[in-house]
C-alpha positions as CSV (number, residue, x, y, z in Angstrom):
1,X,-23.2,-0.7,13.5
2,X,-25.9,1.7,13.2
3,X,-23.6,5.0,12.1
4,X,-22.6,5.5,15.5
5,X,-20.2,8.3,15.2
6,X,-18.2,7.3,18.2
7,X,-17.4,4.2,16.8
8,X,-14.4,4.7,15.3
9,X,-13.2,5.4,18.9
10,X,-13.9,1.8,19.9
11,X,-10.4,-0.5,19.7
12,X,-12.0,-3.4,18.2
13,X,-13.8,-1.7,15.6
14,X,-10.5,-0.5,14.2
15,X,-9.1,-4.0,14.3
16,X,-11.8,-5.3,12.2
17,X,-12.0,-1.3,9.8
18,X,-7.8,-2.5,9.4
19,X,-8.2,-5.7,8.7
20,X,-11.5,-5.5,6.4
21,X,-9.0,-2.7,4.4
22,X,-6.2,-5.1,4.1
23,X,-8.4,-7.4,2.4
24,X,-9.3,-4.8,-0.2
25,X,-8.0,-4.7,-3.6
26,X,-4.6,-3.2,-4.2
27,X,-5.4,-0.3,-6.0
28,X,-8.7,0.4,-3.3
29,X,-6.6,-0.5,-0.4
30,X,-4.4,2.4,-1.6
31,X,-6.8,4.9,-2.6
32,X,-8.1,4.2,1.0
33,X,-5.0,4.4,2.7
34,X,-4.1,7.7,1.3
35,X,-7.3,9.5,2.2
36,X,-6.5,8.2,5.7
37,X,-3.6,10.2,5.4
38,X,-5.4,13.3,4.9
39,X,-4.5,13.5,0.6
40,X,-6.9,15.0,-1.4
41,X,-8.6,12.8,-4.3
42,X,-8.1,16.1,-6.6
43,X,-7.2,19.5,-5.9
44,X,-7.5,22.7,-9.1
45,X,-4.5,24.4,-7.5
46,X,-1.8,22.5,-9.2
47,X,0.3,22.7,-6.0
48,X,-1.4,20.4,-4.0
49,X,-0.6,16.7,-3.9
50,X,-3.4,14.6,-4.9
51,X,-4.1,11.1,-4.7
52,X,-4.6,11.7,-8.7
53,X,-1.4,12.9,-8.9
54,X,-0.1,9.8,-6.9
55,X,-1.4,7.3,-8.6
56,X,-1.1,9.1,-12.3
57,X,-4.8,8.3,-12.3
58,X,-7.6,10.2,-13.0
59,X,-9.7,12.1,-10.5
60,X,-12.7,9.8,-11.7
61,X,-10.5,7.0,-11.7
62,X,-10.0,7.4,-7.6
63,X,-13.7,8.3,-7.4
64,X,-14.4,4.8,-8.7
65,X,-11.9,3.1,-6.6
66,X,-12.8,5.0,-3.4
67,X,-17.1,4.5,-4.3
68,X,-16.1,0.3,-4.4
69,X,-13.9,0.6,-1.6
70,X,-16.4,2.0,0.5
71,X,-18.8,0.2,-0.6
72,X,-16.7,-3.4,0.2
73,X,-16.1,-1.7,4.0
74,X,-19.5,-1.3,4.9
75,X,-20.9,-4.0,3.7
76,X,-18.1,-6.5,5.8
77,X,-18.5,-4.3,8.8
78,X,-22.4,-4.5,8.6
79,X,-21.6,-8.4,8.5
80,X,-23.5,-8.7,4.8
81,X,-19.8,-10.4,3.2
């Protein structure tokens, strides 16, 4: 789609962003779904609810889940799946 920033606006690009994140893995569909939330992957102050802390992962652990996950998106919503 060209990195069109104003994309994201567009209705049915966020059926097929939804519905190309449903089809991901569990455990990249919620990695995904909590940084649409707003979470953090990892945070040093202790306080802060992390998607580490979440998923008692580590903060690699989401790195590598969020890397494929992204990686899954664009390729479907650049048609190459």
């Amino acid at each position: 789609r060209g990195g069109d920033p104003q994309i994201i606006d567009d209705p049915v690009f966020r059926l097929e962003l939804d519905a190309a994140i449903d089809a991901l893995p569990d455990d990249q569909r919620r990695v995904v779904g909590l940084l649409r939330q707003g979470f953090l992957t990892h945070s040093e102050d202790p306080n802060i609810m992390t998607i580490s802390k979440m998923l008692n992962c580590d903060q690699r652990t989401v790195r590598n889940r969020k890397a494929r996950a992204y990686k899954t998106l664009r390729a479907a919503l650049e048609g190459d799946v």
